[in-house]
C-alpha positions, -999 to +999 in steps of 0.1 A: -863+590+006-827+592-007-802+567+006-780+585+030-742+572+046-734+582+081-696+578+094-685+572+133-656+573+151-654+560+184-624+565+208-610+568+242-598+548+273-610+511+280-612+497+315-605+454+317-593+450+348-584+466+380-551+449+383-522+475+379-532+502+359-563+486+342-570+510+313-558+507+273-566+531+247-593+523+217-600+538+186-627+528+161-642+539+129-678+526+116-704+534+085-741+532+086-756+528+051-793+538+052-808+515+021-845+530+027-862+553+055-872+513+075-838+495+067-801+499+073-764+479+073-736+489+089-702+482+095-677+488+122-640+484+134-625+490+171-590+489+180-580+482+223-544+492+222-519+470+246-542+443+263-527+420+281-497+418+309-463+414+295-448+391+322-482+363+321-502+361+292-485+387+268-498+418+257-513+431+222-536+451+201-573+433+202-592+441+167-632+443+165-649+443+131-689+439+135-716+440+106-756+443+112-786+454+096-810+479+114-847+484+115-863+520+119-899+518+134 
């Protein structure tokens, strides 16, 4: 089996709270590198845009970066 990359993109609104409007905006991006046809790694990195309240704790952009490994069976 060849080695094969595979490339995501996640997006779209994000509900924390239902407090005033609750809902932020997040984008993401992510890889998958198959090593063999049983075993994987992959990568990934989300963005939520504008968490937070202004007035009480502040608001501002959250970043996500994740790594794994995956098994096929």
């Amino acid at each position: 089996m060849e080695s094969t990359i595979t490339v995501t993109g996640p997006g779209g609104p994000v509900t924390f709270d239902n407090d005033d409007d609750g809902t932020s905006f997040a984008v993401g991006l992510g890889a998958e590198f198959n090593i063999t046809e049983r075993f994987g790694l992959r990568a990934e990195w989300e963005r939520a845009f504008d968490v937070g309240e202004k007035d009480t704790v502040g608001e501002t952009d959250i970043d996500l970066f994740t790594v794994g490994a995956a098994v096929f069976f």
